[in-house]
N, C-alpha and C positions, 0 to 999 in steps of 0.2 A: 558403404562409406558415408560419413556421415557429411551432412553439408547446411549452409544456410543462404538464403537471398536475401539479399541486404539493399534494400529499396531506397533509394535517398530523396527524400522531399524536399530538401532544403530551397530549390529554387519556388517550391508554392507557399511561398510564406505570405502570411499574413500582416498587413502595414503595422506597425507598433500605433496606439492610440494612447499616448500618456498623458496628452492634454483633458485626455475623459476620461474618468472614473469606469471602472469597470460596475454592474451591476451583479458579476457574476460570486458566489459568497456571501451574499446578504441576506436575509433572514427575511419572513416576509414581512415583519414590522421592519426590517432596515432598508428594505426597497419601497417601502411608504414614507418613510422619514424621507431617504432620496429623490425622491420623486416633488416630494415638498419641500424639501431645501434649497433645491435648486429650481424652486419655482416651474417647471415642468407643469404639475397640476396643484388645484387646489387641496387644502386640510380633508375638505369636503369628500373630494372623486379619490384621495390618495389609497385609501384601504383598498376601493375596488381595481383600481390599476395597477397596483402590488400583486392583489391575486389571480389577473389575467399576465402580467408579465412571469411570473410566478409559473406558469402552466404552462406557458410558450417554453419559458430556459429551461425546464427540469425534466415535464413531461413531453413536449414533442422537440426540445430542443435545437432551438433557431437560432441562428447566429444574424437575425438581420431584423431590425424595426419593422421594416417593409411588409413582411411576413404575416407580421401580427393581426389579423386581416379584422377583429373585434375591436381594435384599437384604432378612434377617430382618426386622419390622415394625420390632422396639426400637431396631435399629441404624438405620433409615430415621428414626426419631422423634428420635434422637440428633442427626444428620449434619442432622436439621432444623430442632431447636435451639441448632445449634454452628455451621453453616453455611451460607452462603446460594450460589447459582448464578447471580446475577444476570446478566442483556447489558445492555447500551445502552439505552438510553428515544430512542425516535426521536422528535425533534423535528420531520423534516420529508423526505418522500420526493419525489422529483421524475422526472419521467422523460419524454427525451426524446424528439422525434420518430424519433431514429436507435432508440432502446430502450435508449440508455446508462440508467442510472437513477444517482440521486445523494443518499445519506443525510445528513444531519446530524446523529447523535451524540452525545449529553448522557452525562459521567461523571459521576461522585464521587469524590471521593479517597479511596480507599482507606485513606489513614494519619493525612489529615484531615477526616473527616465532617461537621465545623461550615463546611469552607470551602466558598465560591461553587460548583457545578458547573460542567464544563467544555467545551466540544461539541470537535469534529469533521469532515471528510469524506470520507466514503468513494465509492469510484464503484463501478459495476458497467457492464465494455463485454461486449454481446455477443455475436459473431459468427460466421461461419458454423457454423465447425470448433474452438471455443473460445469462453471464459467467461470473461474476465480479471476480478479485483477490484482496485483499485489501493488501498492499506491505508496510515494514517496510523502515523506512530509518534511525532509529539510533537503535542502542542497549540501550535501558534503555529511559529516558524523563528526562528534565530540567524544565520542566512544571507546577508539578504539581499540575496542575488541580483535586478541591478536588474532584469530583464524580470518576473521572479515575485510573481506576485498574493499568493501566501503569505509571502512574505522581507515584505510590510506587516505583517504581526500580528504582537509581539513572542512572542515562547516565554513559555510560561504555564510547563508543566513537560512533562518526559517521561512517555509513556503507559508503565502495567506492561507484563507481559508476556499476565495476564489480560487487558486492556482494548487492546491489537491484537488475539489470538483472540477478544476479544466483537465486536470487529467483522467477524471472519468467519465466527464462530458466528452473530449475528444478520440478514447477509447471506444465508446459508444456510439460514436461516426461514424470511426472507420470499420468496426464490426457490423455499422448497420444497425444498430439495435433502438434505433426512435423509430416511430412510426411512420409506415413507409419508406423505411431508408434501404438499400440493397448493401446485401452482405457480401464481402469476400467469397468466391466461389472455392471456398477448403471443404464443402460437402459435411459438415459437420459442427457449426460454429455455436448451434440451436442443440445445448443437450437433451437428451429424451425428452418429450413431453412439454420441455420450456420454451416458453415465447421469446423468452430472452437470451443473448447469446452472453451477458452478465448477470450470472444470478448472486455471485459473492463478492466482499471487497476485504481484501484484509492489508494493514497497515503494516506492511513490514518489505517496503522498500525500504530505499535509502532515509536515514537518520532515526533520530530517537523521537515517538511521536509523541512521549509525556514531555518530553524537553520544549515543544509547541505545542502545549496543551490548550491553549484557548482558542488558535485557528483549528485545529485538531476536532475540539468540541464541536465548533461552528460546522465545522464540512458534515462530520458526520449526523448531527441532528436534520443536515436540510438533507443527507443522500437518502435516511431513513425514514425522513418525513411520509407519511402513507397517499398523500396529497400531491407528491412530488415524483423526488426518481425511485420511490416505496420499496428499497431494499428493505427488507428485514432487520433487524438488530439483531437477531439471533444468525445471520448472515455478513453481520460485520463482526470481522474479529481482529482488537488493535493488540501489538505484539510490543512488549516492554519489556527492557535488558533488568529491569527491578528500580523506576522512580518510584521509591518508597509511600515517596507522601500524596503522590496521585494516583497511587491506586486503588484509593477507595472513593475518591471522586469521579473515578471513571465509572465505575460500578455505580453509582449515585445519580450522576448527572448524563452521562451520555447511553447508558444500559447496553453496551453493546458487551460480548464476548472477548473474555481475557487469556493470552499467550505468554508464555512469560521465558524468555528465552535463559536456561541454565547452564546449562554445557558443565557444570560440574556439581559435587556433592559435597568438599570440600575449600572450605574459606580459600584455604592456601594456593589453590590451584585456581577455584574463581576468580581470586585478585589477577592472575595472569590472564587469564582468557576472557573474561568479563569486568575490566577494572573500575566497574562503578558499585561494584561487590567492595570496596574497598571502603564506600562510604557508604552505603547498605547493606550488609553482610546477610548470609543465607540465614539466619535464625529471624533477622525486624522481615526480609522476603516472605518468608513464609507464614512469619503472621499474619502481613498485611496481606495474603493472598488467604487465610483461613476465616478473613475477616472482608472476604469480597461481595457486594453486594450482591442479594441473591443468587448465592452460592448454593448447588443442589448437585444431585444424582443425575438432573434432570439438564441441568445448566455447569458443565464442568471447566475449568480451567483447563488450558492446554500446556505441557510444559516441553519445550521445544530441546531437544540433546543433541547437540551434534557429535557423530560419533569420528574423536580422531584417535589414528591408529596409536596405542601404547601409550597414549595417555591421559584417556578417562572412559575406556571401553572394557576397564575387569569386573570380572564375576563378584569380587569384592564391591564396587562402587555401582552396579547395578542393584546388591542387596540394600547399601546404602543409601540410595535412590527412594526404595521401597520404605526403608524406613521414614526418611525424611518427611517423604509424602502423607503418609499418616495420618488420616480423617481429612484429608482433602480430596471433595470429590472431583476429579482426575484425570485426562489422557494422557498417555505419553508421546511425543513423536520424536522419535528415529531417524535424524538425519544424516548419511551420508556424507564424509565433508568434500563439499565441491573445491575442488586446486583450483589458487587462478595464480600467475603470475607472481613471483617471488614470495610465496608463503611457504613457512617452516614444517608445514603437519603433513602428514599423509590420511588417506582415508582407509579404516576399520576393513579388516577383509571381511566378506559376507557371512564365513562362520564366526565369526568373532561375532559380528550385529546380531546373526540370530542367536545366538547364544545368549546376550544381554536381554536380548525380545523374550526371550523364553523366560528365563529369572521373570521379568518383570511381569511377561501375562501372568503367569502362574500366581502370584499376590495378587491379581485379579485389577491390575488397569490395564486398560489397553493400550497397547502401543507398538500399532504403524510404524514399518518401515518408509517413510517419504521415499518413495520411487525419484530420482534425481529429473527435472523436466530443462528442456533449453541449453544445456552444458555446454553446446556447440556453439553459441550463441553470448557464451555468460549473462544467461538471463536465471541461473540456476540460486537458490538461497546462498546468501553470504558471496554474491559474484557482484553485485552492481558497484557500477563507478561510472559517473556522469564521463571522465577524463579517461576514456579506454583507453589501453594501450593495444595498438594493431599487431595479432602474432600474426606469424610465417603460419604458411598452410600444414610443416612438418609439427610446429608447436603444438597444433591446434589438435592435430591428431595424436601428438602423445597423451595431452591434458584426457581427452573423451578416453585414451587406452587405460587410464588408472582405476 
């Protein structure tokens, strides 16, 4: 029987600090500007206090001045009263039988500290040979895409660039994975061989992250920074429904690995499932993804299918697939559509999917079936919603029977 524990933090919150700027999101030229703008330090000492503060938030990751033991006391007493470090206030940690685990996220606005706060979800899957975290970048979806549990919540607003890194800065807590920090005693949190219990991040929580594409930018050059939290870029991968005209700035400026979520072969049916097909249709998609910055055999786009039952899982649109794809070098992934709560679709039965898998290895891309991870939990692809709805324990057990 499947089950999950549902941890509630909410009473360890952390005081809100709106009257200080967060330092968390800054670049290490924008934590020297600050540092000098607000009179903190001199023009002079600013580069150098940049790259010791720089090395405390990213690489041992501290939430406290105090800490900072290379930093004079007055300067730490300064950066204390000028500054805050804050992460996320978890309002609620869940974790599956598989060991996905799934935060819920509470902000504050940054620029409006009288307004409501906002939550979040973040996942953490983690397996054998890897640590994936899959990271939000807006509150709520502009999207929506009918199979998606998140295209239901309207867009609240876009996350900073701070508040994507606090959710991988406070991911990173509670798995332990700064130096010295203890881990979760799940027996497994450190895949093979890794030091780190996050080795991957990919952008495909909640919202569209070309829709925030310049906090978007920001987060992910300081997460890949080698100096920093030295994720790989070939270990970030941002996942886009098809914003036409930044998908070659992604490829340009940020160099990370591109996903591109399809779910269909045909305009007509795009417009329904993906309705941002409507003002970039599959023919401008596919160029702008033939046209992706260092595009190779070597460096492939991902194209994400979710498979719903009867209607876009035929032998026909699998061929057509094939064809579309055409000198794009390529994976496929295979996703299972996860039910949540009042959606229209049902999910592909298993001969159906492999049947489509088959078509498609054989033209020679590959394509994974996505194994469904967290379903118990709706921490599963196309499941997130800051605003869950509480099922009955029978609901919960039909949704994981399908």
């Amino acid at each position: 029987m499947s089950h999950a524990l549902n941890l509630d933090h909410s009473t360890a919150t952390r005081p809100a600090s709106a009257a200080r700027p967060s330092l968390i999101g800054l670049s290490k030229a924008g934590l020297a500007e600050a540092l000098v703008g607000h009179g903190v330090v001199s023009e002079k000492e600013g580069r150098m206090r940049a790259s010791q503060l720089w090395n405390w938030l990213y690489v041992n990751g501290v939430t406290d001045f105090d800490r900072m033991t290379n930093v004079a006391k007055p300067v730490r007493q300064k950066l204390s009263d000028t500054f805050n470090l804050d992460r996320p206030e978890i309002v609620t940690e869940q974790v599956s039988v598989d060991g996905t685990r799934k935060w819920l996220f509470r902000f504050r606005d940054p620029q409006n500290p009288n307004m409501p706060p906002v939550e979040v979800e973040t996942v953490y899957i983690p397996e054998s040979d890897r640590g994936t975290l899959c990271v939000s970048s807006q509150v709520g979806c502009t999207l929506t895409c009918s199979f998606c549990h998140t295209g239901t919540q309207k867009l609240v607003r876009n996350l900073t660039a701070g508040e994507i890194l606090g959710q991988i800065l406070m991911a990173r807590e509670r798995l332990g994975d700064f130096p010295g920090g203890a881990r979760p005693d799940d027996g497994g949190l450190v895949p093979g061989g890794e030091t780190r219990a996050i080795t991957n991040i990919v952008m495909m929580g909640m919202g569209e992250p070309l829709y925030n594409y310049d906090n978007v930018k920001q987060a992910l050059l300081i997460a890949s920074a080698g100096d920093g939290m030295s994720i790989s870029k070939r270990r970030i991968t941002l996942s886009t429904s098809g914003v036409v005209p930044y998908i070659e700035p992604t490829g340009r400026e940020i160099d990370v690995m591109l996903a591109i979520s399809l779910h269909a072969v045909r305009d007509e049916l795009r417009d329904v499932l993906v309705p941002i097909n409507k003002k970039w249709p599959l023919k401008e998609l596919l160029e702008a993804c033939r046209n992706y910055p260092g595009l190779s055999n070597a460096r492939r786009i991902t194209f994400e299918y979710v498979m719903l039952d009867g209607i876009n899982d035929s032998d026909a649109e699998a061929r057509e697939l094939v064809r579309l794809l055409a000198g794009i070098p390529a994976k496929i992934n295979l996703i299972p559509f996860n039910p949540w709560p009042g959606s229209n679709y049902g999910t592909s039965p298993s001969s159906r999917i492999e049947r489509f898998a088959d078509i498609v290895n054989k033209a020679g891309y590959a394509s994974p079936v996505r194994t469904p991870r967290g379903r118990d939990i709706f921490a599963a692809c196309g499941q997130l919603k800051s605003e869950s709805e509480r099922l009955t324990k029978k609901d919960r057990e039909a949704l994981l029977a399908l």
